[in-house]
N, C-alpha and C positions, 0 to 999 in steps of 0.2 A: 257305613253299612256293615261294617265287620266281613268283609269279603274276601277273600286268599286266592293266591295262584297257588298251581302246581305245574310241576313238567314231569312229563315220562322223559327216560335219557332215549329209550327205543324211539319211540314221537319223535323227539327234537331232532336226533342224527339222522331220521328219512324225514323232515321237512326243511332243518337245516343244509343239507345237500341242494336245495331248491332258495334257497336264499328265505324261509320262513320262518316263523317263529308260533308255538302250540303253547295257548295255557288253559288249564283246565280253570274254572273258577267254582269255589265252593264258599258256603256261609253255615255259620256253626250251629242256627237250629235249623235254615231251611235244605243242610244238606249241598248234593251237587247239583250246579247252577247249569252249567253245559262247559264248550270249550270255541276258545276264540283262535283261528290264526292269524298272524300277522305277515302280513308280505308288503312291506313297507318302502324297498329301494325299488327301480328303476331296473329294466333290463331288456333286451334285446325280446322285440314279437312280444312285450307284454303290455296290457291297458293303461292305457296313458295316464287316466284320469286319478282321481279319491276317488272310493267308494265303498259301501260295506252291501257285504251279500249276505243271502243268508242259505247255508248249504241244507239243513234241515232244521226246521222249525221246530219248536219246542209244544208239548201238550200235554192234558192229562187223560190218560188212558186207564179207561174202567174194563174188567171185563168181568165173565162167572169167577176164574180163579182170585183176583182182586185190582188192585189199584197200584196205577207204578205212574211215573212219568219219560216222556219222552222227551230227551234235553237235547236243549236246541245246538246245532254248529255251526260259526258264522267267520265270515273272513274280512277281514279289513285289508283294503291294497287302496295302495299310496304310490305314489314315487316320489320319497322325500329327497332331498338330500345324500349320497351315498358317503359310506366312513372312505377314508386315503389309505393311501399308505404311511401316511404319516399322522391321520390322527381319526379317531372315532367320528361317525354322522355327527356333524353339528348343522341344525336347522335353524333356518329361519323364525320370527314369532308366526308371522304367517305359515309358517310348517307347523307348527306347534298348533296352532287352533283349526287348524286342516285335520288334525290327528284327534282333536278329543274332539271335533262334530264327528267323526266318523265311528270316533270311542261310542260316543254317547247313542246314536245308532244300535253299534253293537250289544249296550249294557241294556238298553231296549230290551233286543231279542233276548238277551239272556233271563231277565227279570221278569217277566211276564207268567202269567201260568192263567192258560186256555183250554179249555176244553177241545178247541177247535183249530186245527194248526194254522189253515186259514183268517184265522184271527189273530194271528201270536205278534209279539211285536211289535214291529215295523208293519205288519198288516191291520194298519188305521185307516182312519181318515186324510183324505191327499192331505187339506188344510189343517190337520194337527202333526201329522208324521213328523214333521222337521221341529217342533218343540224339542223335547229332549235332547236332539244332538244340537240345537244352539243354547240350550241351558249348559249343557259339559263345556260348551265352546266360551264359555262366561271365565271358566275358570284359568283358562290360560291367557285371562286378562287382568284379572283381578289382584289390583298390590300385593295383599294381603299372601295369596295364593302364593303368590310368585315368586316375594321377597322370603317366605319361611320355609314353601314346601319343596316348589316345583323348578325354580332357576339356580343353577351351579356353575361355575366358572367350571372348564372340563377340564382342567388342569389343576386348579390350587380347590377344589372344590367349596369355596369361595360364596355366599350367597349372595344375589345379587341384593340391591341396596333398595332400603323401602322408596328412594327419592328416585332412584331409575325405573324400578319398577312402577309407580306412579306415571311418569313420563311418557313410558310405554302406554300404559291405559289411555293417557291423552292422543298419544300419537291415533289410536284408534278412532277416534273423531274428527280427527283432521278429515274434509271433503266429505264425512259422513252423510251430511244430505243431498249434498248429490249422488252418492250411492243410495242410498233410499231412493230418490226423483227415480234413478236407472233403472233399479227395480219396482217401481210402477210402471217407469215405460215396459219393461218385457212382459211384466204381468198382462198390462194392458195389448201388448200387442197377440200374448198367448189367447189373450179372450178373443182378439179379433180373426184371427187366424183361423178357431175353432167358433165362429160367432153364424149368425145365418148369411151374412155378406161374405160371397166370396172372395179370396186374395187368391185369385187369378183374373187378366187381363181378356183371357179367352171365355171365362164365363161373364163377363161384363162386368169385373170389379178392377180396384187399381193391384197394382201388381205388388206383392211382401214389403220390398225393398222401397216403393214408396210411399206403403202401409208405416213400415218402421221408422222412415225420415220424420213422417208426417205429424206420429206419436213424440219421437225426439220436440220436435221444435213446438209442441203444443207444451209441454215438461219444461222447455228452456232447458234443454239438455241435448248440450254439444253433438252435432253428427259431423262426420268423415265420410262427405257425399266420395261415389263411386267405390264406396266399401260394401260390403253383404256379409258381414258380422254372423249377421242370425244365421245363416245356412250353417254355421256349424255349432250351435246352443245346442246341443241335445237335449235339455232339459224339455225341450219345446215338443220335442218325442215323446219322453217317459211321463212327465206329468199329464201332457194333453189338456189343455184347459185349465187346471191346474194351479199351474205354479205361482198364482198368486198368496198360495199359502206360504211361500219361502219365506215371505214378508210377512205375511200374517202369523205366523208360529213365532216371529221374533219378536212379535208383543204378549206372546204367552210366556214365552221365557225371559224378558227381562221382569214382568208381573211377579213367576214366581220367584227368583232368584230376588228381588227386591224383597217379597213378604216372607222367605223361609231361609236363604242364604244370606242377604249382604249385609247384616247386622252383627251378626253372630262368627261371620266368617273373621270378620275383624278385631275381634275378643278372641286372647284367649282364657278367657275364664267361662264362658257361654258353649263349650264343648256339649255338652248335654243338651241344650235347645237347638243346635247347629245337628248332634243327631235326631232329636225332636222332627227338624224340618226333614232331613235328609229321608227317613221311615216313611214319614207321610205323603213325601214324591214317590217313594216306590211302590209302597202299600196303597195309595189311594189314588195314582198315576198309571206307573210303568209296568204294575201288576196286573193290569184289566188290557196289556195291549191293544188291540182292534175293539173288543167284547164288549167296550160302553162308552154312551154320547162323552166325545170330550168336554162339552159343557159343562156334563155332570160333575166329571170327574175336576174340573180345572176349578168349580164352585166349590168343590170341600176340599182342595187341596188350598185355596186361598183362602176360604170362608165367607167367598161374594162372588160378585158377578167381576168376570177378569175387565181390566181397566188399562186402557192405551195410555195412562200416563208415565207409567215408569220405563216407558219404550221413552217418550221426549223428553223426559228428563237425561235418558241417558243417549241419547244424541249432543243436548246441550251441556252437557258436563265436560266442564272445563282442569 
């Protein structure tokens, strides 16, 4: 996408003081994009989780004198890994695709341009929202990615090997469909939860906890009776009904990353078609944030109707 950081030294020395990190991002016809900060370690009274906010949303503002935009500011906070004293943050793979779902959240916000701030971004559809940050999340798996761009040995800066990085993408399947079964169970227990039956005992239904066993063992997915897991899912909060999309935006994004990315990514002589795909996720995707049916948008960014095969294809890829 031909897209560039910048830092102010002023910016970085008052949010570096705070353990952060400010990039502005700009692209060379569309100008400035917005600015992202990064608050990545771990620290005392701070939010435990991944997440990306979004501090002000991004729009396009007309008025009598003319037209300008208002670009958006969003913060990604982690608790990755912290550096030592004896050697810079080294993450896990798992930190590693914790950090580009949360990227790809944020290149969301930043890409989009709405009339309506309300609409901007990450202000989608429940069931589409999570595409994008598991299509970024692709790439911190993918051989190809990993073996040329994205993995370094943090000493000999070393690239890792096409045959380990391979390895790794398998290792991500190991028990894969039981993570899938899991997340039909929670989905399934989100819809119960929020369904016309109630999970309480006092309004005359069965109680969460053996709402959730009940779901487990219909899935043939292992439960830890006298556990209560779900009382601390927040997800079960913020989606509300929901969260079935978590799973369902994982078959939008292995669809596209199959028809636009994983051909091309593997070639390097396909550079041009590989920006080909890259343009037409942003311009006919991540550019419409909330503003239009993802149907619409997910049929001319594939050029059909999206297709659950390349989600089981890549569970069973060996």
């Amino acid at each position: 996408w031909d897209i560039d950081t910048t830092t102010n030294a002023q910016d970085q020395l008052a949010a570096g003081a705070a353990g952060l990190r400010k990039f502005e991002f700009h692209h060379e016809h569309d100008g400035a994009l917005g600015s992202m900060y990064f608050d990545l370690h771990p620290r005392d009274g701070k939010f435990v989780h991944a997440a990306h906010f979004t501090i002000r949303c991004g729009r396009n503002r007309e008025d009598d004198i003319g037209s300008d935009r208002q670009l958006p500011i969003v913060a990604l906070v982690c608790n990755l890994s912290p550096s030592s004293s004896s050697s810079n943050a080294l993450l896990s793979h798992s930190e590693v695709e914790t950090l580009y779902h949360e990227f790809g959240h944020g290149v969301h916000s930043l890409l989009s341009r709405c009339s309506f701030q309300h609409l901007s971004g990450t202000r989608a559809a429940m069931d589409f929202v999570e595409t994008p940050s598991h299509f970024f999340e692709t790439f911190a798996r993918d051989p190809s990615f990993l073996s040329r761009i994205l993995a370094r040995h943090y000493m000999t800066g070393k690239p890792m090997s096409e045959l380990r990085a391979q390895h790794l993408k398998q290792s991500h399947n190991d028990f894969r469909s039981v993570e899938v079964q899991t997340q039909i169970v929670h989905s399934r227990f989100d819809q119960a939860l929020f369904g016309e039956n109630p999970c309480s005992p006092a309004l005359g239904g069965s109680s969460t906890t053996d709402v959730f066993e009940r779901l487990h063992r219909e899935a043939g997915v292992p439960f830890a009776a006298g556990t209560h897991w779900h009382s601390r899912f927040g997800h079960l909060v913020s989606y509300g009904a929901g969260y079935y999309g978590y799973l369902y935006a994982q078959v939008f994004a292995a669809d596209i990353w199959s028809s636009c990315m994983s051909a091309n990514i593997n070639s390097t002589s396909s550079s041009s078609s590989l920006r080909e795909g890259g343009t037409k996720i942003w311009k006919e995707m991540l550019i419409h944030g909330g503003g239009k049916d993802p149907k619409k948008m997910l049929k001319v960014v594939l050029g059909r109707d999206p297709s659950v095969e390349p989600f089981f294809e890549g569970i069973s890829e060996r």
